[in-house]
N, C-alpha and C positions, 0 to 999 in steps of 0.2 A: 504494500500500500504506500501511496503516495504519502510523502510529511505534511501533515497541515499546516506546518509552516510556509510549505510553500506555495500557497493557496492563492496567492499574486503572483508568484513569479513564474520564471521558466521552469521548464522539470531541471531535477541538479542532477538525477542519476538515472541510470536505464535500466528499466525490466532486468528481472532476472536473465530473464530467458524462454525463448521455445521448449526447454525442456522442464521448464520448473513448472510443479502443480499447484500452485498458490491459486487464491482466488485471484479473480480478473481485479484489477483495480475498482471499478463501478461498471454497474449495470450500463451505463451509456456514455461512448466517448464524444462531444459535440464538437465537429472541427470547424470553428468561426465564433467571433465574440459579436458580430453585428447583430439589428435588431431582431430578426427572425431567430438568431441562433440562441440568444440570452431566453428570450420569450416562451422556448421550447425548454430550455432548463428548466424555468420559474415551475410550468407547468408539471414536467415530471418529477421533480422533488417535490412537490406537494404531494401526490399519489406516493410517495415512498421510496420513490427511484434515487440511489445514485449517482449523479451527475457529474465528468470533468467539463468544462468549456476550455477550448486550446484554441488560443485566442492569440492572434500575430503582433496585435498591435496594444501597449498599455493602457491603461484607460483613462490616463491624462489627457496622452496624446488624440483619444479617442471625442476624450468630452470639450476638447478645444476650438474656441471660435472658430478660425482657418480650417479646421478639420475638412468640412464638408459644405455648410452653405446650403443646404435643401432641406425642405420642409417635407410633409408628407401629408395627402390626402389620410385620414383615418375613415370607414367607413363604419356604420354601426354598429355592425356586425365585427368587426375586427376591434371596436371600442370595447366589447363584449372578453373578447378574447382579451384582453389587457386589464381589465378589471376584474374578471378570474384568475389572474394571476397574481392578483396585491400588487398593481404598478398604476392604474389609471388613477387615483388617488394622488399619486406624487405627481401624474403630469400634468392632470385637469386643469390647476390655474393656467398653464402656456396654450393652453388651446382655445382654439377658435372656432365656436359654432357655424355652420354653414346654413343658414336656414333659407338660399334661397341661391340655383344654379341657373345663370343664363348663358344660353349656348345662341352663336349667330353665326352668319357666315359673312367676312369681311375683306376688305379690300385695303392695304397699306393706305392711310390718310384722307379714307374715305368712307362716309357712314354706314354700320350695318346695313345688313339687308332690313326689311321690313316685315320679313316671313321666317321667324326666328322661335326658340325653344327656352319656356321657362318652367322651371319645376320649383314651385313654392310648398315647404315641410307642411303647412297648415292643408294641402291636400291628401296627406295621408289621411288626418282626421286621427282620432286616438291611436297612438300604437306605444308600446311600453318601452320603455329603454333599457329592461334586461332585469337586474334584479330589486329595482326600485319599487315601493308596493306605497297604496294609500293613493293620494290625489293628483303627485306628481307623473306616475303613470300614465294618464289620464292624458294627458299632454302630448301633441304631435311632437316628436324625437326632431331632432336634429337631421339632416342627412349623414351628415359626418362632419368632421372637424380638421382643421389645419396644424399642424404642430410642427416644431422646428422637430429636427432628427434629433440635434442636439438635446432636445429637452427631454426624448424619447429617450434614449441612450442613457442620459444620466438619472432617471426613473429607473431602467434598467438594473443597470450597474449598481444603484442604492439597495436594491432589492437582492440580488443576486449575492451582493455583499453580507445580508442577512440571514440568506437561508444556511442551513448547517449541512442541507444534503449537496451544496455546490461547490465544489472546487475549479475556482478559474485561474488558470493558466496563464498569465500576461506578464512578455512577451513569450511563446513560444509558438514554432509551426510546425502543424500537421503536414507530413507529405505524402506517405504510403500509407497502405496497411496489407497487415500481411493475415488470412485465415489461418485458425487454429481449433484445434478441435474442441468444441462447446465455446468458443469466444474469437475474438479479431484482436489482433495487436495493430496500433495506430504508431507509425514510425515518426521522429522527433526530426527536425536540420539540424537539432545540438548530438545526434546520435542515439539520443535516449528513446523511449517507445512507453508505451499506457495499452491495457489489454483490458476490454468491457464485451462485453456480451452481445454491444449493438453499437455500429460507430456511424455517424450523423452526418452529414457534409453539409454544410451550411458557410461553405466557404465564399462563397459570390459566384459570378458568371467564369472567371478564370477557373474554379474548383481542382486543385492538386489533387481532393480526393474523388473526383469523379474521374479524372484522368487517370488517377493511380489503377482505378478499379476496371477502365479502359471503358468505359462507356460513350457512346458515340453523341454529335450533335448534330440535332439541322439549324442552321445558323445562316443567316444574310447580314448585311449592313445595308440600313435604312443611306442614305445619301443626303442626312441629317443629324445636326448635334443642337442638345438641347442645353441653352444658358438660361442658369440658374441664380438669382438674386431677390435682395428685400429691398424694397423699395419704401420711405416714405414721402405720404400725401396729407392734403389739405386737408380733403375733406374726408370723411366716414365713411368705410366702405358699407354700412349697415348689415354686414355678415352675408355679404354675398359673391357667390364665386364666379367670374366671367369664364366663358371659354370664346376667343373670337379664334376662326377660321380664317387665316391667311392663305394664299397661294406657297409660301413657303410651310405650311404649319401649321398647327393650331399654336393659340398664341394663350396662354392662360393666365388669369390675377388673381389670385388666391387671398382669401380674408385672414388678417395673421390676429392675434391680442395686442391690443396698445400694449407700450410702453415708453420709456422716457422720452424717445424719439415721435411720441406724438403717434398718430393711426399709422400703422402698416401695411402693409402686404407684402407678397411673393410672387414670384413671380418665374413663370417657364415657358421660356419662350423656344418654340421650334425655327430652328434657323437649317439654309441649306449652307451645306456643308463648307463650303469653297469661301463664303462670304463670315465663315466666323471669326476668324484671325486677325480681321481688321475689326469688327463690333469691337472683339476685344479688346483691342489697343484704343479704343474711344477712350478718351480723358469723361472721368464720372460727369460731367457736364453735358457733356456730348451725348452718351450712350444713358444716361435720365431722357435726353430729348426726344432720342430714337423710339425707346420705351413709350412716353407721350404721343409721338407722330404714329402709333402702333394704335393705341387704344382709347384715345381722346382726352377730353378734358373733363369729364365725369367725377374726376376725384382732386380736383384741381391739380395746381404742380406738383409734379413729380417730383424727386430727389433719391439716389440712390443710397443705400447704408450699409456700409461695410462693404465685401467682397465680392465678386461672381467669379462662378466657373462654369465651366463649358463641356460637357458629358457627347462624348460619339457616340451615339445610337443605332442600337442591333436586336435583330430578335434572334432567341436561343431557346431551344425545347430537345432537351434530352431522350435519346432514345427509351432509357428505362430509368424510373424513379428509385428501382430498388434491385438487388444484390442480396450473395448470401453475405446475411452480418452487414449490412450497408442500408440506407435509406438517403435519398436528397431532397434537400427541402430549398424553398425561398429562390433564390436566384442563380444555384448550384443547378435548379431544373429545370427554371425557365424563368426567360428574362422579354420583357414586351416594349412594348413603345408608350410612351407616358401620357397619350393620348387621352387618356382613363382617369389619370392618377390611381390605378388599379396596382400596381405592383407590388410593395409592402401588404396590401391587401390581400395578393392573392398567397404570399407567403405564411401570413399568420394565419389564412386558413389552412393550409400546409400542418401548420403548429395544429391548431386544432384536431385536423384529421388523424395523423401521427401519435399524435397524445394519445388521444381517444382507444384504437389500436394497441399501443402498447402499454395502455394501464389496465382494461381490458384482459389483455395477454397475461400480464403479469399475477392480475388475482387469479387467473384458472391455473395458474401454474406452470405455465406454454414458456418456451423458448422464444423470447421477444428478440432474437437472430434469426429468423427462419420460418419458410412457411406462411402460414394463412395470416399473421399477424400483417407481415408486408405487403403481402399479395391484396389485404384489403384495403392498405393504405393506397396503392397505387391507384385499383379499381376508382377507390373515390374521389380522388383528384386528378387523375389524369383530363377524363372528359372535361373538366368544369373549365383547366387552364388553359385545353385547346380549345377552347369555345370563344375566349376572352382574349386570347391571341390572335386566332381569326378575325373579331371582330376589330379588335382596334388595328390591326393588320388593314382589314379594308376600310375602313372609318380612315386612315391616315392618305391612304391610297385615292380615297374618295375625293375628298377635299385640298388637299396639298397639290391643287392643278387650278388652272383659271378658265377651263374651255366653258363658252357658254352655256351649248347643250345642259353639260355637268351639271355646271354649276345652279344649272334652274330646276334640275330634278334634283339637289340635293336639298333649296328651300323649300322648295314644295313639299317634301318630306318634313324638312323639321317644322314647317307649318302645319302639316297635317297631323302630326304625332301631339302638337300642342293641343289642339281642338279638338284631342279623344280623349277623357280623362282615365278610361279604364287600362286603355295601353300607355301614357304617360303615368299612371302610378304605378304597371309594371314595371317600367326601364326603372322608375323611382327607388323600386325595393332591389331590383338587378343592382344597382348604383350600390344600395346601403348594404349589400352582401346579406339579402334576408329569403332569399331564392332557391328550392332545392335541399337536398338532403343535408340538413345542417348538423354538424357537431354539438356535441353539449354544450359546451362550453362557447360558442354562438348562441345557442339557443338562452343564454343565461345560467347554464345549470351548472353544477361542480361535475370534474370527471371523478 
């Protein structure tokens, strides 16, 4: 067993060995400290599980301004999943209600179309926000919420730091793993190696351990990167989220929480590819205006805060979710275009699925390496991710063009979708992730 001394740091020493009959280190080795990989800890150490996180990066370095720069749509159904885990409590105050989503199709410095899509939360009409009971209930939900990553992350990491079934690893990298009989040994860059019963990749899109275990990808690069920044404005966004459709892009303003800097937002802008390098180099004055000449003057002047960065954009969908002794989750298994703001979303549901699964497994007494445990995980999320890929696949495909034809059957569309309320408050619950054979722990319940 690992020293719980070393329960931040890297491993200092390496497994016995292939030959030694010791118990496995813990029931689950998770390789990735980002949000989906902590989130799936949180979860199985509550049901009992032993947990390593092997995590490349410290969580200083983790939880720092510069770090990242993105915020993340949260959906209801994934706020669900983060408040069964004892963390949406620590993030609540950073987050931003979204009570109201307007999507148009636009033209660089020129007003929306007139035939446009709005989805206002008070047309759910009552729906419950999970495990809240009495009058508040009662109350149309939120669609979802905005939250820095950073705010997410260090919720995370607060929690994770608390449980006693967690040992996280930071800095150390997973690279390999090697099968063994009744368990996996996960190999170390410092040499050392960790042996659990069930090892997790939740390394990101690069995944060393999806590669190790030779699993293949189908993967394109979109001929787009998406820049990321906070912006503050005049005026109040009133918690609502714009999506304009440009011919480069959907161009998105996401409602952030005041703070010192007066009203916020976020902001993700889809740019084509060739043209990002110079955005970049705009002086904040400049690339504020750019931002402005994008989406008008709805929130008075612009001004940019703090940082941006600039993300190349790809879709990636793993040929198999699962391995003997392996499982991948998050963006180890597919990675989308941010169309959606779906992709953190569709990872916690990931967590959820998996969880569920192997806690499940664990009280029958089942080898939660093997067998029916993964094969069910896979069944249940493979469908749902290729669904949500396709779609914003063609949603991007759709709109990222100016031809007129196109372009008049794509309003026409989001005007007719607005004028039905029965299929606008389905996309509604599709959006809020409340669609489909839901997890417990979506559903509001404990695993």
């Amino acid at each position: 067993m690992m020293d719980p001394a070393n329960q931040h740091g890297a491993a200092s020493r390496a497994d016995p060995g292939p030959g030694h009959a010791s118990r496995p280190d813990a029931d689950l080795l998770i390789a990735g400290g980002g949000l989906v990989g902590l989130t799936l800890a949180l979860a199985l150490a509550d049901a009992g599980l032993s947990v390593i996180v092997i995590d490349s990066l410290p969580a200083a370095e983790r939880e720092a301004v510069g770090y990242d720069g993105r915020s993340s749509a949260i959906a209801e159904g994934s706020r669900r999943v983060l408040d069964g885990v004892g963390v949406w409590n620590r993030m609540a105050p950073e987050a931003c209600p979204i009570l109201d989503i307007r999507v148009s199709d636009a033209r660089v410095g020129q007003p929306a179309s007139w035939l446009f899509l709005h989805y206002d939360h008070r047309e759910l009409g009552s729906a419950t926000t999970g495990r809240q009971r009495g009058p508040a209930s009662a109350r149309p939900a939120p669609m979802g919420y905005i939250v820095e990553n950073r705010a997410i992350r260090r919720a995370l990491l607060a929690a994770v730091a608390a449980r006693p079934g967690i040992r996280h690893l930071a800095p150390a990298q997973a690279q390999g793993l090697v099968r063994e009989p009744g368990r996996v040994r996960v190999t170390l860059a410092d040499g050392g190696s960790l042996t659990g019963r069930l090892a997790v990749a939740a390394d990101g899109r690069g995944s060393p351990m999806r590669q190790a275990a030779g699993i293949r990808l189908t993967e394109w690069d979109y001929p787009q990167s998406g820049i990321v920044c906070t912006i503050g404005h005049e005026l109040s966004h009133e918690n609502v989220a714009h999506e304009h459709f440009l011919p480069s892009g959907p161009f998105a303003v996401l409602p952030m929480v005041d703070d010192e800097n007066g009203h916020r937002s976020s902001i993700v802008w889809t740019e084509k590819r060739e043209l990002v390098p110079a955005i970049m180099a705009l002086s904040p004055e400049r690339f504020a205006a750019e931002i402005q000449h994008r989406f008008g003057d709805s929130l008075g002047r612009i001004r940019l805060l703090g940082g941006r960065w600039a993300y190349p954009l790809r879709l990636q969908h793993a040929a198999r979710y699962v391995g003997e002794r392996l499982a991948l989750v998050g963006d180890a298994a597919h990675a989308i275009h941010p169309i959606a703001g779906q992709g953190l979303n569709l990872g916690l549901r990931d967590v959820a699925a998996l969880a569920e699964t192997l806690v499940d497994a664990h009280r029958l007494g089942l080898d939660i390496g093997l067998g029916e445990p993964l094969e069910r995980y896979e069944r249940w999320r493979r469908f749902d991710n290729l669904m949500l890929m396709a779609a914003t696949d063609i949603l991007n495909r759709l709109f990222s063009n100016d031809l007129p034809p196109v372009r008049l059957a794509r309003d026409v569309g989001l005007g007719i979708v607005n004028r039905v309320p029965p299929l606008k408050r389905l996309f509604m619950h599709h959006a809020m992730g409340l669609v489909g054979d839901l997890p417990r722990l979506i559903r509001g319940e404990r695993l």
